[in-house]
N, C-alpha and C positions, 0 to 999 in steps of 0.2 A: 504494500500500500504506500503512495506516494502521499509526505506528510509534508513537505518543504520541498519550494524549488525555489531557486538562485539561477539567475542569466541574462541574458540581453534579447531585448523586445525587438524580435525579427518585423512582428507586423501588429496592426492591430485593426480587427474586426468588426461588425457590429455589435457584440457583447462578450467578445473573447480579448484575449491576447494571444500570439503565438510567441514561445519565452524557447531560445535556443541555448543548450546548454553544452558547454565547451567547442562551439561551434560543429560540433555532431548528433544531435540530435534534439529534435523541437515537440515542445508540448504544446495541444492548445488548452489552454485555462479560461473557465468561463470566472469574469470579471464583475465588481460594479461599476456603474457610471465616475464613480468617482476615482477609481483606480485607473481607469477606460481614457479619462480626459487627461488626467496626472502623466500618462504612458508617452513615452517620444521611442522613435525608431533607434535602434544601436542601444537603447538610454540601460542599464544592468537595472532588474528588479530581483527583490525577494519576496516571496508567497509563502503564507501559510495554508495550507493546501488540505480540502477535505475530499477523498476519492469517494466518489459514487458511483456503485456497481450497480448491473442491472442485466437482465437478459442478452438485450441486444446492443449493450454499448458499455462503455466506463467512460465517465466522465470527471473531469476536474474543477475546483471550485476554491479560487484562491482570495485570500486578504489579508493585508496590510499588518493586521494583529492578531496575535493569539483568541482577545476577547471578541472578537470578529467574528474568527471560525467559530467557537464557539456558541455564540449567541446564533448562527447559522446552524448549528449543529441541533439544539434548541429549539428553532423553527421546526425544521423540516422532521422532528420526532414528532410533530402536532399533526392528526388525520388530517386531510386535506387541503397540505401544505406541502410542495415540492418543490425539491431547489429550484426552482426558475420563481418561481412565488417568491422565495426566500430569500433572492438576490434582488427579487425587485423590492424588496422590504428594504434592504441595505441601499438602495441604491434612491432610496427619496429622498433619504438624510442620514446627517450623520448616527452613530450608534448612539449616541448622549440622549439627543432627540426622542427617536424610535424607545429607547428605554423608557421616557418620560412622559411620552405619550401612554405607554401599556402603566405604568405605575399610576397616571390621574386617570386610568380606564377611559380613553380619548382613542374608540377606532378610527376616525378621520382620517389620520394619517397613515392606517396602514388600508384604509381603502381608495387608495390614492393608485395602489398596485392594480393592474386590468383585472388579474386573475382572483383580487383578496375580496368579496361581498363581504356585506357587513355580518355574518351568521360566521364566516372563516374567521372577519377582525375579530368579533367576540371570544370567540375560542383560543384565538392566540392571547388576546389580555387574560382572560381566565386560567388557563393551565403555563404562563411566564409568570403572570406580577408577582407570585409569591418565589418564583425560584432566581430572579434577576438583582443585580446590586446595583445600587444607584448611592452615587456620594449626596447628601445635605444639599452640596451645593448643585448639584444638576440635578434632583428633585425640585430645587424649589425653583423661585428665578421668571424669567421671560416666561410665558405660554406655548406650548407647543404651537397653537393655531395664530399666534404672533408667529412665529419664525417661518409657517408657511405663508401668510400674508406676503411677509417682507421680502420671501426668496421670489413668489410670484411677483410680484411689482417690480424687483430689480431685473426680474429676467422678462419681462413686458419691453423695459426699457433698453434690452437689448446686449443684457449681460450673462454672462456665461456662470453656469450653477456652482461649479468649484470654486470660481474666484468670489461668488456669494457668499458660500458658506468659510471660506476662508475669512469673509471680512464678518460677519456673520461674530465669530468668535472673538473680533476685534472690538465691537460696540462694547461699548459701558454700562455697566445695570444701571445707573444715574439713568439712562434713555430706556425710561418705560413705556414709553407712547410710542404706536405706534408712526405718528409720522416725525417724530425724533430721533427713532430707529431707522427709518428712509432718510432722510437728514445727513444723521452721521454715516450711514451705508454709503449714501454719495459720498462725501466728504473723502471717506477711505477710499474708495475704489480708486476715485480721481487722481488721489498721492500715488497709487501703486501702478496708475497706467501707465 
């Protein structure tokens, strides 16, 4: 079982990467968006990687972090939820987020996934919120449905989702309002173009 791959991103697909190790042989690793847009051609990654077996294929399923995998690993133990679900869960926000959505019992955000109805989201908050750790301070804080407001607006205006939730982490709890939050969202983005 492949648990970790290390190498350089030969190519990248519409929800894959192709990651080629010692320049002799290539896996494809199914990604999230946010690893997806982070990824440059030649650029070396490492994955933490959960292999999923199945009749007719093996597939790979790679992130960033241990806590990643993991909380994917968590998903897809829930009945009808399968990695491609499970990726699109990872892949509408960050892990903080998705935690603190299932902790205030908020399926919103994981019905945001094509594949999640609201009858899936419920089952996922019901058999996670008691098994997930969330720190004080990412329990409390912004509102989950603040952060999607804010990430739709900035990307209305024509901005890309990584460099959102990148700035996203930069606002100040001082900016509780949301249009304080677009505010200073521009303000950063602008220093960083």
């Amino acid at each position: 079982m492949i648990s970790y791959i290390k190498g350089a991103v030969l190519s990248k697909e519409e929800r894959s990467l192709i990651i080629v190790i010692d320049d002799r042989i290539g896996y494809r690793v199914h990604v999230t968006n946010h690893i997806l847009e982070a990824a440059h051609f030649n650029q070396e990654i490492a994955l933490y990687v959960h292999t999923y077996v199945r009749e007719e294929a093996l597939d790979l399923y790679g992130f960033t972090t241990p806590e990643e995998l993991r909380f994917f690993e968590q998903l897809i133990s829930i009945s009808g939820v399968g990695p491609k679900s499970a990726m699109g869960v990872l892949s509408i926000a960050g892990l903080s987020d998705i935690k603190k959505a299932i902790i205030h019992g908020d399926p919103k955000l994981l019905q945001k996934v094509s594949s999640i109805g609201k009858k899936i989201a419920e089952r996922i908050i019901i058999e996670l919120k008691e098994k997930i750790n969330v720190s004080e301070k990412e329990a409390g804080g912004i509102s989950i449905t603040d952060n999607i407001q804010l990430l739709e607006a900035l990307q209305a205006l024509g901005y890309k989702e990584a460099e959102i939730r990148r700035t996203i982490q930069l606002i100040t709890p001082e900016a509780k309002d949301i249009s304080d939050r677009i505010k200073e969202a521009l303000r950063l983005l602008s220093v960083n173009r």
